[in-house]
C-alpha positions in Angstrom: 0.0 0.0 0.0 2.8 2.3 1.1 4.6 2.0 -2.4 1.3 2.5 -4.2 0.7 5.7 -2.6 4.3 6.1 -3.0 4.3 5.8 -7.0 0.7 8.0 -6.9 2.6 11.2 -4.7 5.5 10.9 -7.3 3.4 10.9 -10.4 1.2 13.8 -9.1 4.5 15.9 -8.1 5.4 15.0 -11.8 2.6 16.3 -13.4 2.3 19.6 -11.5 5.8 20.1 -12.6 5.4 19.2 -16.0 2.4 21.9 -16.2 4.2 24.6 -15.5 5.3 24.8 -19.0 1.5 25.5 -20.3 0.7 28.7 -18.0 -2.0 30.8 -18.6 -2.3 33.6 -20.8 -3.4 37.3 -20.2 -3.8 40.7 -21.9 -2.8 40.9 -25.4 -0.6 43.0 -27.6 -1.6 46.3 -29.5 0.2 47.2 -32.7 0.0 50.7 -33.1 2.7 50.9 -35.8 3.8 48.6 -38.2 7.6 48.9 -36.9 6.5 46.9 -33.8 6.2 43.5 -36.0 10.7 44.2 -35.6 10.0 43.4 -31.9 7.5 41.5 -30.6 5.6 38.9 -32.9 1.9 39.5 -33.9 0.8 36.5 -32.0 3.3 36.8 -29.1 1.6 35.9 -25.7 1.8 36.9 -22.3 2.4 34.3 -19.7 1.5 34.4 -15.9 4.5 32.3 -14.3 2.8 33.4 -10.8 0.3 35.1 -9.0 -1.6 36.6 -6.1 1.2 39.0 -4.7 -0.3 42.3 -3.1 1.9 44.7 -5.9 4.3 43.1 -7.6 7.6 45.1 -8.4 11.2 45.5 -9.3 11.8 41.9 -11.4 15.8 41.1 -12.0 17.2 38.3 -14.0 20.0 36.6 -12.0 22.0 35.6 -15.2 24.3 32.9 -13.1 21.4 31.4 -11.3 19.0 31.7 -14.6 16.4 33.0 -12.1 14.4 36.1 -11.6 14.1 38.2 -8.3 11.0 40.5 -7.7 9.7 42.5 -4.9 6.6 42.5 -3.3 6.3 45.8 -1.6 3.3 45.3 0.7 4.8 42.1 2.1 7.9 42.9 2.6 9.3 40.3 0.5 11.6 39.3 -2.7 10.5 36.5 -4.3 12.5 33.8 -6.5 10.8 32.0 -9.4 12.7 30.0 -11.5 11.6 27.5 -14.9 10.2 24.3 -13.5 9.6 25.5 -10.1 5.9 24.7 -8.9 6.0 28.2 -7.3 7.8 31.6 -6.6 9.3 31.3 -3.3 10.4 34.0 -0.7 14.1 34.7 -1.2 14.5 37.6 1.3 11.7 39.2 4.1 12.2 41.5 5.4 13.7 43.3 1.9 12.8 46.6 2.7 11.7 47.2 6.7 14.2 45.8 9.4 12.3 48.3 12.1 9.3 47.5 14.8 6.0 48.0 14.4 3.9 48.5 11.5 5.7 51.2 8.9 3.4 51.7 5.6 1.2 50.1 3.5 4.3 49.7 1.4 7.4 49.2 3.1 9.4 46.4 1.4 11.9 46.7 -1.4 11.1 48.3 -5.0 13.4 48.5 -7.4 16.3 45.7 -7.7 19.3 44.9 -10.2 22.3 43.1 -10.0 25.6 45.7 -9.9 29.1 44.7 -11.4 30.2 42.7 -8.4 27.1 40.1 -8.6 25.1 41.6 -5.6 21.5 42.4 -5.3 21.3 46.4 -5.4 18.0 47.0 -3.9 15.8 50.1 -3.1 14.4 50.3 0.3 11.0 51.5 1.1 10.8 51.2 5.2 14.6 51.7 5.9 15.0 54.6 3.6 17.7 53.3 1.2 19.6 51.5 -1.5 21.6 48.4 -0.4 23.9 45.7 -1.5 23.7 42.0 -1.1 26.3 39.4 -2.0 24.6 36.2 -3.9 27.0 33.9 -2.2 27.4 34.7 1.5 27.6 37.9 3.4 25.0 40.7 4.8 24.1 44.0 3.5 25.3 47.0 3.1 24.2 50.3 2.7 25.1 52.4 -0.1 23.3 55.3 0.5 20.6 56.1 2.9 20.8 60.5 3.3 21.7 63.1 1.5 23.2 66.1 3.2 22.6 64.8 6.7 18.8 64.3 5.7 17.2 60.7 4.9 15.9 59.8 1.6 11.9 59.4 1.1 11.9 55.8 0.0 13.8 54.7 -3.0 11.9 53.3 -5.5 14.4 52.3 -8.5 18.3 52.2 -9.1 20.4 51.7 -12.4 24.4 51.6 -12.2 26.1 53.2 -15.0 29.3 51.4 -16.6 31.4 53.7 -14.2 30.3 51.9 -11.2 27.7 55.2 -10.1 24.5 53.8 -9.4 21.2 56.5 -10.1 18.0 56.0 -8.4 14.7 57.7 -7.7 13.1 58.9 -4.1 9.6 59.4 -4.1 7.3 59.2 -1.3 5.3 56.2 -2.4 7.1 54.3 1.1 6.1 56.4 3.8 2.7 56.0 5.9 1.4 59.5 5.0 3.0 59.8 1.6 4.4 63.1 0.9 2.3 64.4 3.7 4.4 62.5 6.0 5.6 63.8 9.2 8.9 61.7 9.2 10.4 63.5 5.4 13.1 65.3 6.0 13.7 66.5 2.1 11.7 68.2 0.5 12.6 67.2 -2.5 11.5 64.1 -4.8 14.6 63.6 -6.3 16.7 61.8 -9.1 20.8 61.5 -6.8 23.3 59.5 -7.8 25.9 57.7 -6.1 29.4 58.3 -7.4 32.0 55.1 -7.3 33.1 57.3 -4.1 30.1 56.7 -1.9 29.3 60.3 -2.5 25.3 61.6 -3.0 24.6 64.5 -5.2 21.3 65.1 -6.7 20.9 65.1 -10.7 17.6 66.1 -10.8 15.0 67.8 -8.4 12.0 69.3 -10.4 10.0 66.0 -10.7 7.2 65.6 -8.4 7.2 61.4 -8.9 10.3 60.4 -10.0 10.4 56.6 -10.3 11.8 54.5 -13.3 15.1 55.3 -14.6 17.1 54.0 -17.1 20.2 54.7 -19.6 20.2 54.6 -23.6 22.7 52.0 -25.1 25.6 54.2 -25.5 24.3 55.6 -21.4 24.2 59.1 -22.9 20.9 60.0 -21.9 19.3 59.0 -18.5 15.6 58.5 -19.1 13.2 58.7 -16.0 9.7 58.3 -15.3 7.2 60.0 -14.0 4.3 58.5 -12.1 2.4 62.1 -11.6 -1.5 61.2 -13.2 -1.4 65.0 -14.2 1.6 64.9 -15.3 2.2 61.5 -16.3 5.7 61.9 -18.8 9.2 60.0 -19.3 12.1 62.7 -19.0 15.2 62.4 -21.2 17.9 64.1 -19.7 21.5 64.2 -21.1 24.5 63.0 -19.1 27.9 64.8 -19.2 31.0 63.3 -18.2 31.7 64.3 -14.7 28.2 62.1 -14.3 25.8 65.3 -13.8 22.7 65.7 -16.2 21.8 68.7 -18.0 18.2 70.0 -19.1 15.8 67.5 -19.6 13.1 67.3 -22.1 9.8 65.1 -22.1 10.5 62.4 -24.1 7.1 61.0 -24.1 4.0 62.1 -22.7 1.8 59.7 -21.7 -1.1 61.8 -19.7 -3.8 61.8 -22.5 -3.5 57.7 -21.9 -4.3 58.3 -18.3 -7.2 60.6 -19.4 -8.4 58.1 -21.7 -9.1 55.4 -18.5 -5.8 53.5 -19.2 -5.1 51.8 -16.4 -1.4 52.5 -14.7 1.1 55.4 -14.5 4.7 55.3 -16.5 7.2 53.3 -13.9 9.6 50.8 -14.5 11.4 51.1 -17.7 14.4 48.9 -19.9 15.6 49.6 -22.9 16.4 46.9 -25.8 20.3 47.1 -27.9 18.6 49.4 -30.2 17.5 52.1 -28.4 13.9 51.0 -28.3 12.1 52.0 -24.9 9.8 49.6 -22.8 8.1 51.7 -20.1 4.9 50.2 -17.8 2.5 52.9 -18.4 -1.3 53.5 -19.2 -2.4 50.5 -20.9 0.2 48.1 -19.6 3.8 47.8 -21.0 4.8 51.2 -24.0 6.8 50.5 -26.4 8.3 53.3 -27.8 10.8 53.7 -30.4 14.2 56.0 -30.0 12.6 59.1 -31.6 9.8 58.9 -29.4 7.1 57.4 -31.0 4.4 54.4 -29.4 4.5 51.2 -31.6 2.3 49.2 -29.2 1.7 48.5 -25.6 1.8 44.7 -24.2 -1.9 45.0 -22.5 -1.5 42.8 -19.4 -5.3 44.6 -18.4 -3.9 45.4 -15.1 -1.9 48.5 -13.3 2.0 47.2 -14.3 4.7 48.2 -12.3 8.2 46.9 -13.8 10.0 44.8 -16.4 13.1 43.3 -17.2 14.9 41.4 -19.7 15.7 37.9 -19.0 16.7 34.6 -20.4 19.0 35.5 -23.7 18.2 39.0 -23.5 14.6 38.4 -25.6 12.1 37.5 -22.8 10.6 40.4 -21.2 9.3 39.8 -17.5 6.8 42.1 -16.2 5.1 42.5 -12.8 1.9 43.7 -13.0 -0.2 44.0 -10.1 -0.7 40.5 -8.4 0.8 39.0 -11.0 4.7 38.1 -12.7 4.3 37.9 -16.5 6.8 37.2 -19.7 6.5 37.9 -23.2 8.7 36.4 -25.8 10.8 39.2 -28.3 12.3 40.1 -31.1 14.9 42.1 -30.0 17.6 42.3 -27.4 17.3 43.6 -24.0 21.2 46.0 -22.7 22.8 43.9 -20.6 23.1 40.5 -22.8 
């Protein structure tokens, strides 16, 4: 009897294993210009690899592991999903809030990458900054939490530049009261960076939601996000070579979108090997072309908060509310 349930546990284990390669499908894709055929496939579709997360956020491909990290920001937690699992698992909790008591409705980690070293870089809503992890063995460290003496809002996302300076974003999406929160001590939502010398400055500081960021191919212009509904743009800005930005221009406005009743706000963003921009945004996923212009969206019919390229460089993974989604490409994500 024992080996007969035995042989039946095995064979079920099997088969809920061997599913995971036909996972559901959401959303769709909307061409909006021919051009976008170059890049994603007209019947390309949009897999849910995992579900029922509070807001999903901040996905990473770990190239050695061939795994993806992703924060969930209400729970504190960084998941770890990897082909053939039966389920994400928690990698790290606490991610983002090491104090007592309750501290917000979102006060885990956001926005994560992996630096030049092979750590986890990771923006920290509860403790108010951006931290390193080893892969291997080892605690954190913190790589910035203040700028002049005065703590950061919450970081929400972080890119390192092929210098070693990491940029990232500090809105108040972290705190209890938002940015009517009695604990801010800047006054400023701000774009700093993080020179290769542990020392802050701030790049930009006329945004009122700074949140995705990311470089072109050749890292000469540092695009950023803006998750203001009334205001809802992605900012080019260019870089000079002491690692400042000059004058930024709106690269893209999104806020007739929001308008419109698409759901979401621009947030996370990557960019492909050819300059090609894929920003969450009203309507899902943008993707917008280097001169500006929306080909499509990937329509996951759900607020999305983040991508990332994974696999080979072609898969795009994309969190999206209570869900972690992928979409097979055409092109080539920076980084691979």
């Amino acid at each position: 009897m024992k080996t007969i349930l035995s042989i039946i546990l095995i064979t079920s284990c099997m088969s809920v294993i061997s599913a995971q390669t036909n996972y559901p499908t959401l959303g769709k894709v909307v061409k909006l210009d021919a051009s976008l055929d170059a890049l994603i496939a007209p019947d390309a579709k949009i897999e849910i690899l995992s579900s029922g997360y509070k807001w999903s956020e901040g996905p990473v491909w770990v190239k050695n592991g061939k795994y993806l990290l992703f924060s969930d920001v209400p729970a504190n937690t960084i998941y770890r999903w990897q082909e053939g699992d039966r389920a994400a698992m928690p990698f790290l909790k606490p991610s983002g809030y090491t104090g007592l008591g309750e501290y917000s409705d979102e006060p885990g980690s956001n926005g994560l990458i992996i630096n030049q070293k092979g750590e986890l870089v990771a923006c920290e809503h509860g403790d108010r900054r951006v931290s390193a992890l080893p892969l291997t063995v080892g605690g954190k460290r913190t790589l910035a939490d203040n700028f002049q003496a005065k703590r950061f809002n919450s970081p929400n996302d972080v890119v390192q530049h092929s210098s070693g300076a990491y940029y990232f974003t500090d809105p108040p999406y972290g705190l209890m009261k938002k940015e009517n929160d009695p604990t801010r001590e800047t006054n400023l939502f701000g774009v700093y960076r993080i020179g290769t010398d542990g020392k802050v400055s701030i790049v930009v500081s006329d945004l009122q939601r700074p949140n995705g960021l990311a470089f072109s191919p050749d890292e000469k212009i540092l695009y950023v996000a803006q998750s203001d509904p009334n205001r809802a743009v992605i900012m080019a800005y260019p870089v000079n070579i002491d690692g400042s930005v000059g004058l930024g221009k709106v690269f893209y406005d999104a806020t007739p979108a929001v308008k419109e009743g698409l759901k979401g706000l621009p947030d996370g963003l990557k960019i492909d090997k050819k300059g090609n921009i894929f920003s969450t945004g009203p309507g899902g996923v943008l993707v917008i072309s280097p001169n500006g212009k929306l080909l499509g969206r990937i329509d996951t019919n759900e607020p999305t908060a983040n991508c990332a390229w994974g696999d080979d460089g072609s898969t795009l993974y994309i969190t999206s509310n209570m869900h972690v989604c992928r979409i097979k490409t055409l092109t080539t994500g920076i980084g691979f």
